[in-house]
N, C-alpha and C positions, 0 to 999 in steps of 0.2 A: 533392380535400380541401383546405381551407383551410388555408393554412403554418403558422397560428398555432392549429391544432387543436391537442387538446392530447398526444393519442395520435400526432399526427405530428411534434408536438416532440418527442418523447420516445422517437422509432422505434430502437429499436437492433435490430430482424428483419433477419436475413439478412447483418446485417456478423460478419467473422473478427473475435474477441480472443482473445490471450493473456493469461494470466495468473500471474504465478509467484509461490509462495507460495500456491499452491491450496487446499492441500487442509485446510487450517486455520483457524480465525480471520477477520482482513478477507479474505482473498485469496478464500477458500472464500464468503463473503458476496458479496462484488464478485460472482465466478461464478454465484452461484445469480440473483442480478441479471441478468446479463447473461442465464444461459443461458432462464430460465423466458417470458421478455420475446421469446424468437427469435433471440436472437444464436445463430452457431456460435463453439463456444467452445473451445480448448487451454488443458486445465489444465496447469500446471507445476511440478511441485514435489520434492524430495529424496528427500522419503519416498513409494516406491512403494505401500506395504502402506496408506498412510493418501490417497494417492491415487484408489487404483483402488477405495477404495470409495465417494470423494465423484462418482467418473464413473461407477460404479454406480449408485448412487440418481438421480442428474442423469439418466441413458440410462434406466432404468429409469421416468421422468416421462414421459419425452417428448424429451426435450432432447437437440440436438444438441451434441454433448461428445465429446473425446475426450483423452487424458490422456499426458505425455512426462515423462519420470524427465530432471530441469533440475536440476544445479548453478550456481545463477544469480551463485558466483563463477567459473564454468571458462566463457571465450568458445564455446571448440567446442561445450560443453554448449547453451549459449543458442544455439547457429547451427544445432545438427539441429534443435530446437524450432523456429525460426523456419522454418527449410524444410521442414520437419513440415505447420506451419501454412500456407502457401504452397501447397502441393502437394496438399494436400484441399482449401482452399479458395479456391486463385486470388490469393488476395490478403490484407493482415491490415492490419486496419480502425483496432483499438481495444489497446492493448497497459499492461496494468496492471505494474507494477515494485514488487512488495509485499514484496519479503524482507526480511528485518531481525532479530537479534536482541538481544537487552537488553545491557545495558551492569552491569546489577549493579544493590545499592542504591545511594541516596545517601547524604549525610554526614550524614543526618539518619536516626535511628529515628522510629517513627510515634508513640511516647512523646515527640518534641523532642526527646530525649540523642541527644550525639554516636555515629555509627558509625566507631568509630577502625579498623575493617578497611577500609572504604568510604573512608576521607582518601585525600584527593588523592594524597598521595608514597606510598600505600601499594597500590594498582593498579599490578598488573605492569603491564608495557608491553605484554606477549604481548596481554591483552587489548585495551589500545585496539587495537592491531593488527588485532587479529579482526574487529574492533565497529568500524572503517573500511571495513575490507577487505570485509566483509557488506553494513552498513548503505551506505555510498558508493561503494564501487569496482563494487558488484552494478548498482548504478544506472547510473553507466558505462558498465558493459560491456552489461547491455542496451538500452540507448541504441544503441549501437555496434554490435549485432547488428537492430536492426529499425527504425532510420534509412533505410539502403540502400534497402528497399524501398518504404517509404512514400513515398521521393524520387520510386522507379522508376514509381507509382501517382499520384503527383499527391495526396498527401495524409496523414492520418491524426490519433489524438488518441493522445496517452499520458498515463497519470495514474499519478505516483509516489505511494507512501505515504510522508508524511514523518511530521511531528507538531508540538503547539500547542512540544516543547522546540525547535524550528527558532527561537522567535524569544521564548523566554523561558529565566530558570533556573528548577534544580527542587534541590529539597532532599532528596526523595525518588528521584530517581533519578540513576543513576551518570552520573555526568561525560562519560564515552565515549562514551556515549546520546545527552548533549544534543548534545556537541560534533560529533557524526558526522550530527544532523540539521538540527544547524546548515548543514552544506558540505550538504548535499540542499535543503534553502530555497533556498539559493541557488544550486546546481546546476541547480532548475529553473528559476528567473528566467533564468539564463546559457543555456540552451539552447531556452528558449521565445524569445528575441531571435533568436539567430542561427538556428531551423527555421522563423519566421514566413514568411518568403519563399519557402517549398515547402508550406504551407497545415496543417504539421504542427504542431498544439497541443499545450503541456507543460504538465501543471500538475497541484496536489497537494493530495493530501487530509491534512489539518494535523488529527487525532484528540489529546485527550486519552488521557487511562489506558481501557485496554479491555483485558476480560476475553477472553483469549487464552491462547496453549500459550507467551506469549513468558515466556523467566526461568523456566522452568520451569511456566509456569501458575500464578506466584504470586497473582496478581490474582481465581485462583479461591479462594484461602481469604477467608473474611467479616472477620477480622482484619487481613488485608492490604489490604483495601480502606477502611479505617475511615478513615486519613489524606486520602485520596485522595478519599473522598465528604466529608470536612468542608470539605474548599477546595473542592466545588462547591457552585455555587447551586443546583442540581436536586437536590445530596445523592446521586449514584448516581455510578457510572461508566460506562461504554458495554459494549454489546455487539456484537460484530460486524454483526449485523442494522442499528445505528445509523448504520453506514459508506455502507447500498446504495447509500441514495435520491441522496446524494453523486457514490454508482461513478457510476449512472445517467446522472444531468444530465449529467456530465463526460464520458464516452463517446457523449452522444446530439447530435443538431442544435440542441438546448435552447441549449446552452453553443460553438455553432458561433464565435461571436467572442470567446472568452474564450481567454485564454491568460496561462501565469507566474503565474497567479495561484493560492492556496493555499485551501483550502476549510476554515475551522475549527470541529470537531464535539466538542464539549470539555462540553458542557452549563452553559455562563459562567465555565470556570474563569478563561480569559486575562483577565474582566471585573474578576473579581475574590470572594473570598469573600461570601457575605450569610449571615438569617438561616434 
């Protein structure tokens, strides 16, 4: 088969991913990517009960899946998963870092009036705490647990979920947010320099607003999206399904020299509003 087939650019059959952040939203999107396409897949995620029913449906296709209860802040958490993953399949290929939760609103209501709960001096510290300790330290530490091995393999890709607030502000969303995916933009740039020399690629999928369980599944009420589709130019927001094609390229030989670099799937908001 010719290298530049198009099904051979795009082969992700028969390689190991992790995933954490499963069983939900992008992470559960990425998986269903990876798994229906022939990847063998470890889902990872917190919640077991919403887990074992996305490796239900997945197993119940066809798909080779199997599912690990990951707190992707606790190292030891992410180290059984890793040798979890390891030990069914020899090796782990493709490793997605999807956990994250919201940061709050921002200072801005979707009317323009100030949110004086959401001011800056008015955000406990507990939460930026959290919403680093989640959103960045999670990145971290799975770095730090499935490094080792892809050294040990001679390779691998990982692709962090970051977001388009990594390298803009937002009015609408909480401070914590941007500021925690700010250090992830550039956590992967920093770690795609110093893993290029072991063939492992880092790099991230940069999503606008999507409709997800994140903030409580705000983004599922039609009112809370109104702000959010009038700064795009597509007029929508995302749905996890928008994220695959992205998982895809980034986990497959498509994207074999690409690295540090951030993938943005926002439908024109970083371009700018139109009509």
């Amino acid at each position: 088969m010719h290298p530049l087939n198009l099904q051979r650019l795009f082969e992700v059959r028969g390689t190991s991913v992790l995933i954490t952040g499963a069983a939900s939203g992008i992470g559960r999107a990425c998986a269903e990517a990876m798994a229906v396409n022939g990847a063998r897949v470890t889902l990872a995620d917190i919640d077991r009960g919403a887990l074992d029913l996305v490796v239900g449906e997945l197993a119940t296709a066809g798909c080779d899946v199997t599912g690990e209860t990951v707190d992707a802040t606790d190292p030891a958490s992410l180290k059984r998963a890793v040798d979890a993953a390891v030990t069914r399949y020899g090796r782990l290929d493709v490793v997605f870092a999807n956990v994250g939760i919201s940061g709050g609103p921002g200072f801005l209501k979707g009317d323009g009036s100030r949110n004086e709960a959401a001011a800056f001096e008015a955000v406990p510290l507990e939460l930026w705490e959290r919403v680093l300790d989640v959103n960045v330290l999670s990145v971290v530490k799975t770095l730090q647990a499935v490094v080792p091995q892809m050294k040990r393999q001679g390779g691998g890709a990982i692709v962090v979920t970051s977001s388009i607030s990594a390298s803009k502000t937002e009015m609408y969303v909480g401070a914590s947010y941007v500021a925690s995916k700010g250090a992830v933009g550039q956590l992967v740039r920093q770690a795609a320099l110093e893993l290029a020399r072991y063939e492992i690629r880092v790099n991230a999928i940069a999503p606008g607003p999507v409709v997800t369980n994140i903030g409580g599944g705000r983004l599922k009420a039609p009112e809370a999206r109104v702000p959010f589709e009038r700064a795009c130019p597509m007029h929508r927001v995302a749905v996890p399904e928008d994220i695959a094609g992205a998982a895809l390229f980034l986990a497959s030989p498509a994207s074999r020299f690409i690295t540090g670099a951030a993938i943005v799937i926002d439908g024109g908001v970083s371009v700018g509003p139109a009509d």
